[in-house]
C-alpha positions as CSV (number, residue, x, y, z in Angstrom):
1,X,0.0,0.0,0.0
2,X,1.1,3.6,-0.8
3,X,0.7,4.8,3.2
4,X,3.1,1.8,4.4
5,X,5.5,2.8,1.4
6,X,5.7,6.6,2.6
7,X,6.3,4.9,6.0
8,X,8.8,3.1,5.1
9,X,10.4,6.4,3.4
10,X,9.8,8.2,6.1
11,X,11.6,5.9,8.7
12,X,14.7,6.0,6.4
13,X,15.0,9.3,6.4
14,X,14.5,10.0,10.0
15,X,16.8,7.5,10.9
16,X,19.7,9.3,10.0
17,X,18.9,11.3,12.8
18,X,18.3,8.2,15.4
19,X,14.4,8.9,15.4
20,X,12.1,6.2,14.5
21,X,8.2,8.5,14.5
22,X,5.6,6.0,15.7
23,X,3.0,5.9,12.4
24,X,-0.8,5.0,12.3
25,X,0.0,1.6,11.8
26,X,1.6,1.0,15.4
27,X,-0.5,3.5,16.8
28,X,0.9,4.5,20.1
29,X,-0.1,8.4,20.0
30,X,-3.5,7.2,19.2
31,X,-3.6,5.2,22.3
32,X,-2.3,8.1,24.4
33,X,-5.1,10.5,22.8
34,X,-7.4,7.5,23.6
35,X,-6.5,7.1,27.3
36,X,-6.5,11.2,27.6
37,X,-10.0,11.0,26.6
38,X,-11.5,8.3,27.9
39,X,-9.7,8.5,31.6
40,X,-10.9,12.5,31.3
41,X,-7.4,13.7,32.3
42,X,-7.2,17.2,33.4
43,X,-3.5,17.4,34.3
44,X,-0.7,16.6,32.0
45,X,2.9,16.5,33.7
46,X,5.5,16.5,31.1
47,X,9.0,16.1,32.4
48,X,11.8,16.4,30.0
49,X,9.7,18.7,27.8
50,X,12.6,20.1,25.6
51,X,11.2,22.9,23.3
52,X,7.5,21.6,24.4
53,X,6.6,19.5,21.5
54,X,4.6,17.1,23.6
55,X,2.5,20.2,25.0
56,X,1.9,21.1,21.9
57,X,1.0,17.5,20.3
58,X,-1.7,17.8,23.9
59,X,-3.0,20.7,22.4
60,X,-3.4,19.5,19.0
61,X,-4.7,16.1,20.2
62,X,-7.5,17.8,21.8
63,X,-6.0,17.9,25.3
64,X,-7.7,21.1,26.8
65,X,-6.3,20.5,30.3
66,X,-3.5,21.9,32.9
67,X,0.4,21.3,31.3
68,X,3.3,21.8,33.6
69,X,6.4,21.0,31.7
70,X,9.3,20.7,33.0
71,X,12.8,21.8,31.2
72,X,16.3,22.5,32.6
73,X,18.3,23.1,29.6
74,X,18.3,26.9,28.9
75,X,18.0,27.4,25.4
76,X,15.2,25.0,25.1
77,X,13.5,26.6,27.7
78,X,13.4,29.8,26.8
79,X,11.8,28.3,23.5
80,X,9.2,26.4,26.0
81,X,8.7,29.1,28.0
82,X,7.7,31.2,25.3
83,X,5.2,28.8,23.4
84,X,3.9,28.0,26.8
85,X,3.2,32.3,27.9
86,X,0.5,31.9,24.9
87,X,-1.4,29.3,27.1
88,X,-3.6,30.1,29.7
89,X,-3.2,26.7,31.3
90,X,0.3,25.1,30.6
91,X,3.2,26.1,32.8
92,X,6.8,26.1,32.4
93,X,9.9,25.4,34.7
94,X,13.6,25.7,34.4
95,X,14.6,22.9,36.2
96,X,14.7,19.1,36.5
97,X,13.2,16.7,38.5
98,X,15.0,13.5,40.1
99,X,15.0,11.8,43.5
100,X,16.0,15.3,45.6
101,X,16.5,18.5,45.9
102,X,20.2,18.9,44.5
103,X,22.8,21.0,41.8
104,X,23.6,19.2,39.1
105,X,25.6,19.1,35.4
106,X,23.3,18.4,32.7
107,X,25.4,17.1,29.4
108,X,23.9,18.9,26.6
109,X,23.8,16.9,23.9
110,X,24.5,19.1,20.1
111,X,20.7,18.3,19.0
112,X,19.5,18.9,22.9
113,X,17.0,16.0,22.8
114,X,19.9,13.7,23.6
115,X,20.8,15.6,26.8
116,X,21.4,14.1,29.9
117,X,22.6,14.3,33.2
118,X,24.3,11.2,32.4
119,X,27.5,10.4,30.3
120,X,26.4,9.3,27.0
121,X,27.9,6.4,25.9
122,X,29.9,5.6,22.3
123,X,26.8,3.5,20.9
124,X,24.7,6.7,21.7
125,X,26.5,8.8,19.5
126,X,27.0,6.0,16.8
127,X,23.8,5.7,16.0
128,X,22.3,9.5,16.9
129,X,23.5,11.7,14.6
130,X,24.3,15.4,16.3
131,X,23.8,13.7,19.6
132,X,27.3,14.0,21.0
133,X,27.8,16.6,24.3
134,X,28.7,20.0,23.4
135,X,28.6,21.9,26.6
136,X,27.5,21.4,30.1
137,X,25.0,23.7,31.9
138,X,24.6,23.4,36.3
139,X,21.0,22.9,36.8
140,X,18.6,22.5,39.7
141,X,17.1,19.3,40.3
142,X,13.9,18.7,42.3
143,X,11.9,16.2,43.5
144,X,8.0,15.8,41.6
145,X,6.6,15.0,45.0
146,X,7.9,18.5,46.5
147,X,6.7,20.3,43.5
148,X,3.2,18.8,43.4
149,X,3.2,19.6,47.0
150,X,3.3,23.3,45.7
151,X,1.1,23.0,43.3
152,X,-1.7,21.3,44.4
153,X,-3.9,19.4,42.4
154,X,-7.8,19.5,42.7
155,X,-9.4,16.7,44.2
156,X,-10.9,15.5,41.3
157,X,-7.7,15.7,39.0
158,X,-7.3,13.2,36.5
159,X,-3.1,12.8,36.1
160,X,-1.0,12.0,32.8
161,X,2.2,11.6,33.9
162,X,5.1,12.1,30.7
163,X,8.9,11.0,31.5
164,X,11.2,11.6,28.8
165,X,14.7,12.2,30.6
166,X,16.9,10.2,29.1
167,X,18.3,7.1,31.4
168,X,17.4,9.4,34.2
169,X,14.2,7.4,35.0
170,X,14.6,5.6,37.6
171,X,15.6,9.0,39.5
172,X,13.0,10.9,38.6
173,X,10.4,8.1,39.8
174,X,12.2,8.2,43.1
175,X,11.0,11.5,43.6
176,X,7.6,10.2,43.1
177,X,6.4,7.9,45.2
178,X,3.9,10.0,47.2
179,X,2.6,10.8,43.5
180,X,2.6,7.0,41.9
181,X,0.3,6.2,45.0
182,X,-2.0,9.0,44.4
183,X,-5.0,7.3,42.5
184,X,-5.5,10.6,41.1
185,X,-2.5,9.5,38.9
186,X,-4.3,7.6,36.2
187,X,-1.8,6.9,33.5
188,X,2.3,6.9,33.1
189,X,4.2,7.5,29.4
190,X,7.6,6.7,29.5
191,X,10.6,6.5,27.3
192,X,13.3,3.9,28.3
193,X,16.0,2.5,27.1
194,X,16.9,-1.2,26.4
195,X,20.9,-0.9,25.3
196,X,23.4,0.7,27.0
197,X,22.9,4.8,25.5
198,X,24.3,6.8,28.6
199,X,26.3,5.4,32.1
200,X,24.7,4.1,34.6
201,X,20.9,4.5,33.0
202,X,17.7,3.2,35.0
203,X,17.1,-0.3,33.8
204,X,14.3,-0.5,32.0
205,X,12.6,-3.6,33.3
206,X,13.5,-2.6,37.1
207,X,11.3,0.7,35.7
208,X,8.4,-1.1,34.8
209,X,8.6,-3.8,38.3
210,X,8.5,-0.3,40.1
211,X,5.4,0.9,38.0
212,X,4.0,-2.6,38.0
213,X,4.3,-2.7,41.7
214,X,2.7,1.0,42.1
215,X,-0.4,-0.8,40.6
216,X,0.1,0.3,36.9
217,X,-0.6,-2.4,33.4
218,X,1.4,-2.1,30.5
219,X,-1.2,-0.4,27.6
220,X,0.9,0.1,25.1
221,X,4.6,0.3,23.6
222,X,6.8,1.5,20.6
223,X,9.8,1.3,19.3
224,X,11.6,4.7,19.3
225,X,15.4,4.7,18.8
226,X,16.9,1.9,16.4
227,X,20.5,0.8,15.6
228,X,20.3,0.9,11.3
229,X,23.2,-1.4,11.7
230,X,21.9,-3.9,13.9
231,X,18.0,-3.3,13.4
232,X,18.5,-3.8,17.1
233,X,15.7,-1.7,19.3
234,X,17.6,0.8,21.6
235,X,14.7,2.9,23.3
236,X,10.6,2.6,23.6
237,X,7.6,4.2,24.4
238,X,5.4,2.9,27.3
239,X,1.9,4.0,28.1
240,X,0.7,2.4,31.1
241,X,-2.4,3.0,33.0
242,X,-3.5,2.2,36.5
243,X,-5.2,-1.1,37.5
244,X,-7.6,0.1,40.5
């Protein structure tokens, strides 16, 4: 068929860049716009939100909700910031979010969706183009419980929790647990990584025991990052949605 050609073109192309763009066929952003509408999320959490292209993907999904994104590179914050000012309900920060409260030196990666507060490893760069560290920036780190504490959600929130922080994962849900109990919390999305892409990175099946364990069901996955060379699967998507 003509649309799985174009697909086919399409994931050539991008793969030069180490993106593999989940299509119609495998359907995972339809399943995320599914369980935003039929959960009746009101609260979108998006950490690791880079320029804000998922906020913006909410928006054009139909998502109507609260955003708070969460960004500690500069540059793409300011970028975040400013598409965010436009929306009455989507928030921006300038800092990132891991087990506590702390300084620390984020590795910013040349095409800044590759940055970490990680060392990135050789097999990263290999098969990312653009992806190899160019500066390093001190951020501030904070813990998602401590900042929900500030925000304070209504009673009657509906959470979509969004965790794109390269290997940092398993961090980040440390400073969650207070939230991953909160049945308020309704669904996670998560991107991990099944090779090793930066030192010491959250392993992704311990990541999914934790969520499993927190009373969440996988929904949904898709491939993300490939190795051309290999065809081997280096990252995925996860949506998964609580049980009770």
């Amino acid at each position: 068929m003509l649309v799985d050609h174009l697909a086919k073109l399409n994931d050539r192309v991008l793969s030069r860049l180490g993106l593999y763009i989940t299509n119609r066929n495998r359907n995972f952003r339809d399943v995320v716009r599914h369980q935003l509408r039929t959960s009746g999320a009101t609260v979108a959490i998006d950490v690791g939100a880079s320029h804000g292209q998922y906020g913006e993907w909410l928006r054009s999904s139909g998502f109507r909700g609260r955003v708070l994104s969460f960004e500690p590179e500069r540059s793409s914050y300011q970028v975040l910031q400013a598409t965010a000012a436009v929306d009455g309900a989507w928030q921006a920060f300038n800092f990132g979010l891991g087990a506590i409260s702390s300084a620390a030196e984020l590795r910013v990666a040349g095409n800044l969706v590759s940055s970490s507060i990680l060392p990135m490893t050789n097999l990263h760069e290999e098969v990312a183009e653009g992806s190899a560290v160019t500066s390093c920036q001190t951020i501030q780190i904070r813990s998602l419980d401590e900042v929900m504490a500030d925000v304070r959600l209504d009673r009657d929130a509906v959470v979509h929790l969004k965790i794109d922080v390269q290997g940092y994962e398993g961090d980040v849900l440390a400073g969650a647990r207070t939230m991953l109990l909160d049945p308020r919390l309704g669904s996670v999305e998560i991107e991990l990584s099944t090779a090793p892409l930066y030192e010491s990175q959250s392993d992704w099946l311990e990541v999914l025991r934790l969520l499993r364990n927190a009373r969440f069901e996988m929904a949904t996955l898709s491939g993300g990052l490939f190795d051309n060379r290999t065809r081997r699967m280096l990252q995925f998507d996860a949506l998964l949605t609580r049980t009770d």
